[in-house]
Backbone as JSON, one array per atom type, in Angstrom:
{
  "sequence": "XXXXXXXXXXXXXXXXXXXXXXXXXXXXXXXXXXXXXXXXXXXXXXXXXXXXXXXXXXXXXXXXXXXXXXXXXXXXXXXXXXXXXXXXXXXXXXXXXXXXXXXXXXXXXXXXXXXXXXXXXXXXXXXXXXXXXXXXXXXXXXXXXXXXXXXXXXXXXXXXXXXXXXXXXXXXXXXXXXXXXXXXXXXXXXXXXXXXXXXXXXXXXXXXXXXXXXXXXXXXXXXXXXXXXXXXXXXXXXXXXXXX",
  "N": [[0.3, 4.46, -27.16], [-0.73, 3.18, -24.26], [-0.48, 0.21, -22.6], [-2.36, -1.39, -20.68], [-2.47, -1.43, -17.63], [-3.51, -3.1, -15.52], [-4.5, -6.09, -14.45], [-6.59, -7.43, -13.67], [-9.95, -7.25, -13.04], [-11.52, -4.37, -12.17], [-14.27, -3.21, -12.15], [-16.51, -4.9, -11.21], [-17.86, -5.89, -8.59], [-18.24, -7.27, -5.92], [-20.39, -6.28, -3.1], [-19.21, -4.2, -0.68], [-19.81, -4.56, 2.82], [-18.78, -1.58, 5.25], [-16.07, -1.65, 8.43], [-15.2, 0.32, 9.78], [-15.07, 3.57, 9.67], [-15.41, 7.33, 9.03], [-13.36, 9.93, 8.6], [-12.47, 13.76, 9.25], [-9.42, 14.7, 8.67], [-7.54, 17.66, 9.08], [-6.82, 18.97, 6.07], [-7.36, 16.65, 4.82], [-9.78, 13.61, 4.41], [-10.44, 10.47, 5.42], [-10.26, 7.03, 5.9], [-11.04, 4.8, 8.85], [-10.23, 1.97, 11.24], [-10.93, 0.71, 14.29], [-9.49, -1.74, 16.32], [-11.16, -3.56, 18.51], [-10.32, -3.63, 21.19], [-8.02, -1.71, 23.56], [-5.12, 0.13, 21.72], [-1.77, 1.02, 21.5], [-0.55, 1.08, 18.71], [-0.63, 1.33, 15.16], [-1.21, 1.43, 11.67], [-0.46, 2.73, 8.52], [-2.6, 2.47, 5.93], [-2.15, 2.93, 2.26], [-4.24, 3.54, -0.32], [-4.66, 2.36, -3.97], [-4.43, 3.51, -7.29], [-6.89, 3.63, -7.54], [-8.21, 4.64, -5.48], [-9.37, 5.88, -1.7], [-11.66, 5.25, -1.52], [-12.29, 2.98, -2.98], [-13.48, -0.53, -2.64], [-12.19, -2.87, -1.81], [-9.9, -1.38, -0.99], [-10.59, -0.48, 1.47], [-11.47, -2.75, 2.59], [-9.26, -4.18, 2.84], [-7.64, -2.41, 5.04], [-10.0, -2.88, 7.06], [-9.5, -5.86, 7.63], [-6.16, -5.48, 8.56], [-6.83, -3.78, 11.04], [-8.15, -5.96, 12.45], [-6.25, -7.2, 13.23], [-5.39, -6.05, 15.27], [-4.63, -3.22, 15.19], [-5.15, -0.24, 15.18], [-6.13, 1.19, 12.25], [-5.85, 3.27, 8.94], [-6.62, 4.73, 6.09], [-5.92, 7.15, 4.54], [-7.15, 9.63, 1.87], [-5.2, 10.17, 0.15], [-5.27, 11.68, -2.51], [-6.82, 13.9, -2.15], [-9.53, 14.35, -2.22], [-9.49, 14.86, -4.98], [-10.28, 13.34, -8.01], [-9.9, 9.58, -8.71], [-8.28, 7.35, -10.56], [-10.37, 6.18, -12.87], [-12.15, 2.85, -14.07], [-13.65, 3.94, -16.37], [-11.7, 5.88, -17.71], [-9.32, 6.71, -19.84], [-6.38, 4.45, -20.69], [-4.39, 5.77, -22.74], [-4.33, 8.72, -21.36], [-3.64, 8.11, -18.89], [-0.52, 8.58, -18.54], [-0.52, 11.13, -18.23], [-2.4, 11.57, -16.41], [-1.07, 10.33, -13.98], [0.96, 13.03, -13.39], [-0.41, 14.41, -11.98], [-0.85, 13.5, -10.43], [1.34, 12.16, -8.11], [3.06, 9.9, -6.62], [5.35, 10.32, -5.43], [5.04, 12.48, -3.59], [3.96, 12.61, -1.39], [4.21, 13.11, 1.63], [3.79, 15.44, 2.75], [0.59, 14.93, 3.36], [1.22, 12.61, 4.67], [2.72, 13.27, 6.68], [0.63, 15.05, 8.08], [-1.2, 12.17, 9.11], [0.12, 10.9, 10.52], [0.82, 12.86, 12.62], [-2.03, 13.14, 13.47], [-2.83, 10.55, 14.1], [-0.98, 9.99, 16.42], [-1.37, 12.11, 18.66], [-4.22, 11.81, 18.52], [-5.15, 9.59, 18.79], [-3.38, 8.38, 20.2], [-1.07, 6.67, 19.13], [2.09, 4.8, 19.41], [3.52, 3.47, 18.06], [3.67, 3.11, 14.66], [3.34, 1.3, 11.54], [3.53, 1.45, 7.85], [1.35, 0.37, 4.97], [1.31, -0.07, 1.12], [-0.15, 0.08, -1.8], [0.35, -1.2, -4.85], [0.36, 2.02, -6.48], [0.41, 3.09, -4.58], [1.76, 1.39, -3.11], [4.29, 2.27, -4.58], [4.48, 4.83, -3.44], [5.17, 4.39, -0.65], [7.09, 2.74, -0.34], [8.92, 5.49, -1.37], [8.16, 6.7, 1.02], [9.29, 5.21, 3.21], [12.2, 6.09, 2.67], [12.26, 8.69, 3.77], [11.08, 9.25, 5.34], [11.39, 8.95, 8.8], [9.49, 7.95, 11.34], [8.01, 6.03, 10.62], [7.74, 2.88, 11.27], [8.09, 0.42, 10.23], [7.67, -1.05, 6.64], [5.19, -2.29, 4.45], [5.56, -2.67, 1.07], [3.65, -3.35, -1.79], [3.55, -4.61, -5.17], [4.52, -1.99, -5.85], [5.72, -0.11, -8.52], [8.83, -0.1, -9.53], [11.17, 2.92, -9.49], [13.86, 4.2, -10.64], [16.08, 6.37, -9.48], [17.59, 7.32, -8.39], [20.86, 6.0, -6.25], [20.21, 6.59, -3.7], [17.73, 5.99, -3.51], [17.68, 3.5, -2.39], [18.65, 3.12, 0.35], [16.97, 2.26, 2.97], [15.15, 3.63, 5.98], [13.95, 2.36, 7.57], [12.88, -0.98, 8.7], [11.52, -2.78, 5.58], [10.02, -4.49, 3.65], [8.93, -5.88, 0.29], [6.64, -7.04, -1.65], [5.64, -8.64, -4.34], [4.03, -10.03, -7.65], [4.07, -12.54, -9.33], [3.1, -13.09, -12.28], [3.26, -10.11, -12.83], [2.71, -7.79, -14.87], [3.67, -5.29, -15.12], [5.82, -4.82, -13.95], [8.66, -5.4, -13.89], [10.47, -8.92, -14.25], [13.72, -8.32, -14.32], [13.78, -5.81, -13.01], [13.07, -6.57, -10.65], [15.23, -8.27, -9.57], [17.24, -6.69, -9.89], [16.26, -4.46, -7.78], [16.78, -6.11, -5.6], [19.7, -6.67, -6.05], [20.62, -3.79, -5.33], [19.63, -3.1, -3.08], [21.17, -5.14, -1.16], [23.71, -3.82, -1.6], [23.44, -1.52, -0.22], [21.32, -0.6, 1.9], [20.56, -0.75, 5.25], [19.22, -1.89, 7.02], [16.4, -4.29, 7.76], [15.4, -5.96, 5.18], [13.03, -7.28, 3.01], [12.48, -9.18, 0.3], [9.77, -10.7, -1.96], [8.32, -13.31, -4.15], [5.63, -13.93, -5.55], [4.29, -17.11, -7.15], [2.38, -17.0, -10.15], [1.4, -14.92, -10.01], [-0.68, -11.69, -10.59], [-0.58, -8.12, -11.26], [-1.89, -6.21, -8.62], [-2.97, -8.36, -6.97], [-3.08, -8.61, -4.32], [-5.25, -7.77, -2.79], [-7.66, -8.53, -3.52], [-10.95, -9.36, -2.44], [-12.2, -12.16, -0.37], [-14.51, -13.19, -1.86], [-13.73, -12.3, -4.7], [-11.86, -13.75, -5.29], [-9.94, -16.11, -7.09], [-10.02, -19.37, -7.44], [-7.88, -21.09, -7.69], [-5.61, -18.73, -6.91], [-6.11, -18.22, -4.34], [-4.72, -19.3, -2.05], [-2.14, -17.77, -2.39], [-3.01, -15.58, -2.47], [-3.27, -15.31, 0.02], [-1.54, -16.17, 1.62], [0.22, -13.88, 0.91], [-0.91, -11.91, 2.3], [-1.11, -13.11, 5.03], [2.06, -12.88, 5.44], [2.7, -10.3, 4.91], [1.15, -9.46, 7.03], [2.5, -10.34, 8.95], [4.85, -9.19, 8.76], [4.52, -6.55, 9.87], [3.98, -7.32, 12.16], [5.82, -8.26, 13.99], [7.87, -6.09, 13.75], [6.39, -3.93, 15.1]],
  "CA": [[-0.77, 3.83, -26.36], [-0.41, 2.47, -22.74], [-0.72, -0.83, -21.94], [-3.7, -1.28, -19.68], [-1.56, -2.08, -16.22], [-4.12, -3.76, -14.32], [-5.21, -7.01, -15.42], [-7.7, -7.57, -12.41], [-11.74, -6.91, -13.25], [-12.14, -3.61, -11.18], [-15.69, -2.99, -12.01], [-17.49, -5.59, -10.74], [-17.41, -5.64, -7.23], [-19.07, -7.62, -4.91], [-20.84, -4.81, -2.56], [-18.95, -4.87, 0.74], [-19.95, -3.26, 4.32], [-17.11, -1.25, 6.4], [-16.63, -1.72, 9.68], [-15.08, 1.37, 10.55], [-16.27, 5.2, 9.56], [-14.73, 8.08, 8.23], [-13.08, 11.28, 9.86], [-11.99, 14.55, 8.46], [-8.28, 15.37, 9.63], [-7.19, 19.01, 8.38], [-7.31, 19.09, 4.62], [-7.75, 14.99, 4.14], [-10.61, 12.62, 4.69], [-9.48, 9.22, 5.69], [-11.51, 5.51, 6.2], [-10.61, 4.64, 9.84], [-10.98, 1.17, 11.43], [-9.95, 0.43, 15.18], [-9.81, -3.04, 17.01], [-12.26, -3.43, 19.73], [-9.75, -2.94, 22.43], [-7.03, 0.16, 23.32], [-4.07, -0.12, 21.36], [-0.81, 1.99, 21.24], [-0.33, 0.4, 18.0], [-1.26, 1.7, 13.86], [-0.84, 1.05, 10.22], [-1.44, 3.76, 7.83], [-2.87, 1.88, 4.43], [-1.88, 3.62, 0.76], [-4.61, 3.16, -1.28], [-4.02, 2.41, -5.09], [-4.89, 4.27, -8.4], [-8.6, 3.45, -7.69], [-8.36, 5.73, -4.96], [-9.61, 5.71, -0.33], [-13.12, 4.81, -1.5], [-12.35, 1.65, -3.29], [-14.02, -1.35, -1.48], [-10.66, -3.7, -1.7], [-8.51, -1.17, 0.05], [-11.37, -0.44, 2.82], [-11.4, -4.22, 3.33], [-7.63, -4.2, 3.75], [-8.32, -1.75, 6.4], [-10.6, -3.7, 8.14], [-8.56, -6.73, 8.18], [-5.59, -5.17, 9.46], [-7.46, -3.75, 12.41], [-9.1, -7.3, 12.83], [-5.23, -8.11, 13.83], [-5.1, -5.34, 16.24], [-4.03, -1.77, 14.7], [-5.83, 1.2, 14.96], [-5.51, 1.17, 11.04], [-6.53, 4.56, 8.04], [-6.45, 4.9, 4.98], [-6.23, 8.48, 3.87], [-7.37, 10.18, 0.95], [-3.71, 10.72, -0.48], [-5.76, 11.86, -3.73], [-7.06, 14.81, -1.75], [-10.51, 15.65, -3.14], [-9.61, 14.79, -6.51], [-10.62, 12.14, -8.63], [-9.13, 8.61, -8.83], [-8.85, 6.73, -11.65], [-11.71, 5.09, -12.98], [-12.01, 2.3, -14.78], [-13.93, 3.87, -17.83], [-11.04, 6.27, -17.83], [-8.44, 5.79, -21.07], [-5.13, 4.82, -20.33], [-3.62, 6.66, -22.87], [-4.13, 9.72, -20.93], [-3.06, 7.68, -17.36], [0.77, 9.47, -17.83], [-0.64, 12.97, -17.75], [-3.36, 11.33, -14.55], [-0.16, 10.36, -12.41], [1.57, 13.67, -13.21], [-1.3, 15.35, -11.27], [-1.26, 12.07, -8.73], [2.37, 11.75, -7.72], [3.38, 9.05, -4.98], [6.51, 10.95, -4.45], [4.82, 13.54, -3.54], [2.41, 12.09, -0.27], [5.37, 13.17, 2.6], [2.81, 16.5, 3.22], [-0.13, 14.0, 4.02], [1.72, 11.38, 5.9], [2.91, 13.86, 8.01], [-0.67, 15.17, 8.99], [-1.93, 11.42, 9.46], [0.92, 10.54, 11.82], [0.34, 13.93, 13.49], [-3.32, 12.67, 14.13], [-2.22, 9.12, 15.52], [0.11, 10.05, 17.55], [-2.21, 13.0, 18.74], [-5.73, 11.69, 18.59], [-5.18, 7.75, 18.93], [-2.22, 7.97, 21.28], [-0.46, 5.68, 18.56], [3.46, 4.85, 20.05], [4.38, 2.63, 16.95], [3.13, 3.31, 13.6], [3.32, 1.42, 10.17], [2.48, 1.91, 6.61], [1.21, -0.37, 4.03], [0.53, 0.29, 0.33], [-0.96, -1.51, -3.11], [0.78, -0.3, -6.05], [0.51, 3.76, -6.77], [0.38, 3.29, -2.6], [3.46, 0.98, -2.81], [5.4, 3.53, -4.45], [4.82, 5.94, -2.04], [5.27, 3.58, 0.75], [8.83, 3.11, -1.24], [9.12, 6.64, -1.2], [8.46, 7.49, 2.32], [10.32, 4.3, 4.34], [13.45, 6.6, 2.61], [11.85, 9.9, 3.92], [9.83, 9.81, 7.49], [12.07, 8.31, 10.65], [8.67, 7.56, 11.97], [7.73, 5.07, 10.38], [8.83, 1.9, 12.33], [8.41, -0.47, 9.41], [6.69, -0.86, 6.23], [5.3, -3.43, 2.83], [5.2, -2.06, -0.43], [2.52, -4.01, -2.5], [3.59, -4.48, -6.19], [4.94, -0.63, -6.43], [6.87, 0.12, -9.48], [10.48, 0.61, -8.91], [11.68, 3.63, -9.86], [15.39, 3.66, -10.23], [16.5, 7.79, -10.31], [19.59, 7.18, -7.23], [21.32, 5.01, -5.38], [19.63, 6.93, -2.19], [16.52, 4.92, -3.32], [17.74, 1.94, -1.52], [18.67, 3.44, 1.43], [16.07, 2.64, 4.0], [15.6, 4.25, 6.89], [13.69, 1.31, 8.25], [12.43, -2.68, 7.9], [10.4, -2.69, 4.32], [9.05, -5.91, 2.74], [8.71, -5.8, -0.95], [5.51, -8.05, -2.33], [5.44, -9.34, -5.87], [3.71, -10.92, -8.32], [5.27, -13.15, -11.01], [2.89, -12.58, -13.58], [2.7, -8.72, -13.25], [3.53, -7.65, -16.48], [4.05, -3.65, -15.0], [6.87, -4.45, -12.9], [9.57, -7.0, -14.88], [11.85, -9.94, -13.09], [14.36, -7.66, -14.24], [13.75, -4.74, -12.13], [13.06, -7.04, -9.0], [16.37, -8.47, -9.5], [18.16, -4.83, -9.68], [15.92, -4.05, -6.27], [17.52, -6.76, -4.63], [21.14, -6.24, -5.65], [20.91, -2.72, -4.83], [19.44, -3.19, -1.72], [21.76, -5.85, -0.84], [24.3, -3.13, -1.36], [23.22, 0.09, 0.15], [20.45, -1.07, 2.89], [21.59, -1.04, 6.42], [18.01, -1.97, 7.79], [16.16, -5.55, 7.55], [14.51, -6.03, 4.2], [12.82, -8.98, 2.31], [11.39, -9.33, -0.98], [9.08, -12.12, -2.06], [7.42, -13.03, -5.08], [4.1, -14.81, -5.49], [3.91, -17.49, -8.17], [1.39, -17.01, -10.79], [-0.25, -14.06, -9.73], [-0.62, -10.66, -11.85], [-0.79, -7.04, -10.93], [-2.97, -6.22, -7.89], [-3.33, -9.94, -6.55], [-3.2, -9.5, -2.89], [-5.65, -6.89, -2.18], [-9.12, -8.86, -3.51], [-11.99, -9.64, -1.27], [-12.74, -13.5, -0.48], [-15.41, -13.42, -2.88], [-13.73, -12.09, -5.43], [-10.62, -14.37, -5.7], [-10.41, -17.37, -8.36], [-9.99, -20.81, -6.17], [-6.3, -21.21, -8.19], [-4.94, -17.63, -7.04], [-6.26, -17.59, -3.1], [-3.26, -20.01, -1.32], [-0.82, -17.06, -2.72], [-3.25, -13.88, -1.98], [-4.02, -15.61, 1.84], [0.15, -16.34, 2.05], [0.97, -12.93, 0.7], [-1.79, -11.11, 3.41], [-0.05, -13.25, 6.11], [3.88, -12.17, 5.16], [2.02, -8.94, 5.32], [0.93, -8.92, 8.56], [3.95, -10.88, 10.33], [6.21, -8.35, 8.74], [4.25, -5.87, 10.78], [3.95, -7.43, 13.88], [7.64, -8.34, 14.07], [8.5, -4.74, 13.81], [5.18, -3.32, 15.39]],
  "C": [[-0.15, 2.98, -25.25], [-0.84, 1.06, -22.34], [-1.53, -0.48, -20.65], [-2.67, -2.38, -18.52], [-2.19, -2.8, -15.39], [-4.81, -4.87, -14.74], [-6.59, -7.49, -14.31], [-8.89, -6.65, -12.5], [-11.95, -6.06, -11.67], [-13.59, -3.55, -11.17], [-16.71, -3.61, -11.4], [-17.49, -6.18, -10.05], [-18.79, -6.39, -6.89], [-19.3, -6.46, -3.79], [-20.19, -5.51, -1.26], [-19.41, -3.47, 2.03], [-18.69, -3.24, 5.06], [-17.68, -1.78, 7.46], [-16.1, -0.55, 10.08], [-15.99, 2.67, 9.65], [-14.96, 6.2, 9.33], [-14.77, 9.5, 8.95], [-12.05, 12.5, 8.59], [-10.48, 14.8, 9.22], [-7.48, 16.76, 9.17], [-7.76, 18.74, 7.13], [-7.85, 17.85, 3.77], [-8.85, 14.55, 5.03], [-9.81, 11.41, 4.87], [-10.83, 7.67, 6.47], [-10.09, 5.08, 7.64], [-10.81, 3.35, 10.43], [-10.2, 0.56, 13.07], [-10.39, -1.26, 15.52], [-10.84, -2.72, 18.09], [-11.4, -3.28, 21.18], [-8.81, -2.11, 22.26], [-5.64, -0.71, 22.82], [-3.12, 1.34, 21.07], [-0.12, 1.83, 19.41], [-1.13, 0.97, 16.43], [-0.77, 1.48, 12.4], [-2.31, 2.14, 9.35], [-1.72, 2.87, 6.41], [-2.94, 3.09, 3.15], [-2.43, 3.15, 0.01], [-4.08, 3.24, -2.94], [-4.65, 3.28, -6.16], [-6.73, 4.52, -8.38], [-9.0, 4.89, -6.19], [-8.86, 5.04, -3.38], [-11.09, 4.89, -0.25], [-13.43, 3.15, -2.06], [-12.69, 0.59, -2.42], [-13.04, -2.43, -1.1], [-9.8, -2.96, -0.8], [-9.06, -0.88, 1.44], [-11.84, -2.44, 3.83], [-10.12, -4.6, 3.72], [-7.74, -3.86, 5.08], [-8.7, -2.43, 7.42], [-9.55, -4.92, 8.7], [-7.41, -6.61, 8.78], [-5.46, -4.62, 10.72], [-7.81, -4.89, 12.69], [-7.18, -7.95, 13.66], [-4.61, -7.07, 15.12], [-4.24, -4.08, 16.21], [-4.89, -0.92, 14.36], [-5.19, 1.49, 13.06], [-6.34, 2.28, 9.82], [-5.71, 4.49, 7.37], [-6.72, 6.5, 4.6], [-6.36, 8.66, 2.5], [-6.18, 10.62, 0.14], [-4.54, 10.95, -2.34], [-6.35, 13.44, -3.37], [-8.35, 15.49, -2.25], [-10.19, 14.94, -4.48], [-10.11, 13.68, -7.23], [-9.25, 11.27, -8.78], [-9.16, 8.28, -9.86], [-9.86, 5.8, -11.94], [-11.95, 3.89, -13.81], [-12.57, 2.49, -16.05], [-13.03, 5.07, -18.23], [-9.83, 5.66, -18.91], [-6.78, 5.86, -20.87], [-4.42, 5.69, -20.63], [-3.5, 8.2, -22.59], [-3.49, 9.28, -19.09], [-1.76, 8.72, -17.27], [0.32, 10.78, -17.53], [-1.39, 12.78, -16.22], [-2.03, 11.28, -13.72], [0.81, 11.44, -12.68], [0.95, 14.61, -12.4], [-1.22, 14.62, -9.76], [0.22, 11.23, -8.82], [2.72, 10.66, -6.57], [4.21, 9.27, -5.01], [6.38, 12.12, -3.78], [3.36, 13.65, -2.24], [3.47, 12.95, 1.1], [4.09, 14.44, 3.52], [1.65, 15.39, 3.96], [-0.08, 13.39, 5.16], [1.84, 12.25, 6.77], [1.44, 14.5, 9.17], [-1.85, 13.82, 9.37], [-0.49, 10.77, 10.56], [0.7, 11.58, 12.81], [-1.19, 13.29, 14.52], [-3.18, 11.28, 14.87], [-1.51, 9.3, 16.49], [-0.74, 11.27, 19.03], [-3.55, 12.84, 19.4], [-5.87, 10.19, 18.97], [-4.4, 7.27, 20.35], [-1.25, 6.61, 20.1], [1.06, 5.99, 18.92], [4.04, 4.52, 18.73], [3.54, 2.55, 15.78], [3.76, 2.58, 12.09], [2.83, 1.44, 8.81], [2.37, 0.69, 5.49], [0.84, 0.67, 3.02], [0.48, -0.29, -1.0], [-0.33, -0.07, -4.36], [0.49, 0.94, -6.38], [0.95, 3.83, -5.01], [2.05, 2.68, -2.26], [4.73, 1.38, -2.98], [5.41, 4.14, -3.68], [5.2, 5.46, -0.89], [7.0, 3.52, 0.33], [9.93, 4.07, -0.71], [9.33, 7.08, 0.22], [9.19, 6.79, 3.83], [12.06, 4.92, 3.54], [13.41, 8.18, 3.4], [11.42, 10.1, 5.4], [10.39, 8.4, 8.14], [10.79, 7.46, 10.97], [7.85, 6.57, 11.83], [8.22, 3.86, 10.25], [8.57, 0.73, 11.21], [7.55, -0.31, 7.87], [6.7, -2.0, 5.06], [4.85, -2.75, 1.92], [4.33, -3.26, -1.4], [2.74, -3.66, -3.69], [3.73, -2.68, -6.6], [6.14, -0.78, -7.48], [7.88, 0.51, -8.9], [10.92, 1.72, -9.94], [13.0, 3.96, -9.43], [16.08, 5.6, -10.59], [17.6, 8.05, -9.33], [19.69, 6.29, -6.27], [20.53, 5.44, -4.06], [18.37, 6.45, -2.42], [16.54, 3.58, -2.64], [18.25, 2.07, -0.29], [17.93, 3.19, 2.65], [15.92, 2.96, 4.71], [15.14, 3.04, 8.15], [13.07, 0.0, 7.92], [11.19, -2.09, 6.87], [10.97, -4.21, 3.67], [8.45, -5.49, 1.54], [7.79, -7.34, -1.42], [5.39, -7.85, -3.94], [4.73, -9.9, -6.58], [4.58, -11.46, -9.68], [4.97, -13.02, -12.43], [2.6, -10.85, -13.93], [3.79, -8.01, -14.29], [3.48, -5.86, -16.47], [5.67, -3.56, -14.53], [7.93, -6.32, -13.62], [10.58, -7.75, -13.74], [13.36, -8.8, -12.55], [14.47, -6.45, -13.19], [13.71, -5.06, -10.88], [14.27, -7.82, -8.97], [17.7, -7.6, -8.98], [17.66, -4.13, -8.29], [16.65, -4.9, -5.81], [19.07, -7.05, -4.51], [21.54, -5.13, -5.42], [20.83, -2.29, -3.29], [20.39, -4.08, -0.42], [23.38, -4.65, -0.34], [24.24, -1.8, -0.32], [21.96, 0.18, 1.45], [20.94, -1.4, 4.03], [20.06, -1.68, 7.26], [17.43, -3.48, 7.19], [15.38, -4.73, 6.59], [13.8, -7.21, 3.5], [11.88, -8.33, 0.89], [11.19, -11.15, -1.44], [7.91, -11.86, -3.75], [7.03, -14.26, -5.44], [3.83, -15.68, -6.7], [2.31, -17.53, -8.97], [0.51, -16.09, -11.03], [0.36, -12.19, -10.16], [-0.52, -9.49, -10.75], [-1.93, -7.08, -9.53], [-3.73, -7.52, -7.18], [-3.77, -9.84, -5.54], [-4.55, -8.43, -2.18], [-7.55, -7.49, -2.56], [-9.41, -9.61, -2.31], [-12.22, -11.38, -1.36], [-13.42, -13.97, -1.72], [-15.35, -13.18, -4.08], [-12.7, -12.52, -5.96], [-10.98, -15.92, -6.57], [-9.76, -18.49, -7.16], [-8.55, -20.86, -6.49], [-5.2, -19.69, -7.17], [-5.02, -17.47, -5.21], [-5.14, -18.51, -1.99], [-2.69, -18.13, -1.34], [-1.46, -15.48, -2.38], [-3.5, -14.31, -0.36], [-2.35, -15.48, 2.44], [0.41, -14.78, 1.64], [0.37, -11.5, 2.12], [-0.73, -11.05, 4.49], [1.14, -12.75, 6.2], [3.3, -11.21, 5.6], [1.9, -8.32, 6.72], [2.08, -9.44, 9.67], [4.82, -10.48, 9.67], [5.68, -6.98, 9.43], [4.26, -6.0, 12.38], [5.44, -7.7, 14.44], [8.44, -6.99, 14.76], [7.36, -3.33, 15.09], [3.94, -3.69, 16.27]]
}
């Protein structure tokens, strides 16, 4: 039996309105949200296990357009079902053998295609929230084109030294109490990276705060926990604009 990885009350959601709208691009759907004026400028968002429709990662969205990035979230689930919360963990390992985040590189490539394409986007980067942060992981070792990126509480998976390689600036976000991802392992990211990383990197980690911290809505944060999800946003976004 699986430890239930998410300690953060998905179900009961304050109802939120988008501000952007939703576009088909070849085989993916994708939640789209631009600034109100022209920008050469984009950030692709990696939603998490909950999947493009979740109302937390469509409010990411928004807010990172609100700082001036033509910013989408694709469907990296493709059609399929996300996980749900009345879904039982102990079948989760067989769910992420169907729903790989090493395995998005096909995607990305047809949502950079479309920015670059359909947006005119010059400088493109990617955020993503744990299942998203792996892949974000995954593909700042994989796709040139992506001019920076923050991984959001993604498990580290440790299978070669060419995992710490980057190809470009990535920002690693933490929590201290997330009891998926151990001290230990964010210790071993940062002396590997220290070694084998030729590109700016930072990792940071958030006292107090569990699995999935930085991605709730105003209304749905506890008064103790919102300092460290408002500080972890910010890092967020001025490790994008830096680079982007």
């Amino acid at each position: 039996q699986m430890a239930d990885p998410f300690l953060y009350n998905t179900g009961d959601r304050s109802h939120y309105g988008c501000l952007g709208h939703e576009v088909q691009i070849e085989h993916i759907k994708a939640y789209v949200c631009r600034p109100s004026f022209f920008t050469d400028k984009a950030v692709i968002v990696i939603h998490d296990i909950f999947g493009w429709l979740f109302p937390d990662i469509r409010y990411i969205v928004d807010l990172i357009a609100g700082h001036g990035y033509i910013t989408i979230c694709p469907d990296f689930f493709k059609g399929t079902d996300p996980w749900k919360t009345t879904d039982h963990w102990a079948d989760f390992a067989d769910w992420m053998k169907d729903h790989d985040p090493m395995k998005v590189d096909k995607e990305a490539d047809v949502v950079l295609k479309y920015l670059k394409e359909q947006c005119d986007a010059k400088k493109i980067g990617i955020v993503g929230f744990s299942w998203g942060g792996m892949a974000v992981h995954h593909l700042m070792l994989k796709n040139p084109q992506l001019t920076a990126g923050v991984s959001l509480y993604g498990r580290i998976i440790r299978d070669s030294e060419e995992r710490y390689n980057l190809l470009n600036p990535t920002f690693f976000i933490f929590g201290e109490k997330d009891h998926t991802i151990s001290y230990d392992q964010i210790t071993l990211l940062e002396d590997k990276l220290k070694q084998y990383c030729k590109v700016a990197y930072k990792i940071k980690v958030y006292p107090g705060q569990v699995h999935g911290f930085a991605q709730l809505k105003p209304e749905d944060m506890k008064p103790a926990d919102k300092p460290y999800i408002e500080e972890a946003r910010k890092d967020m976004i001025d490790w994008i604009k830096m680079f982007i």
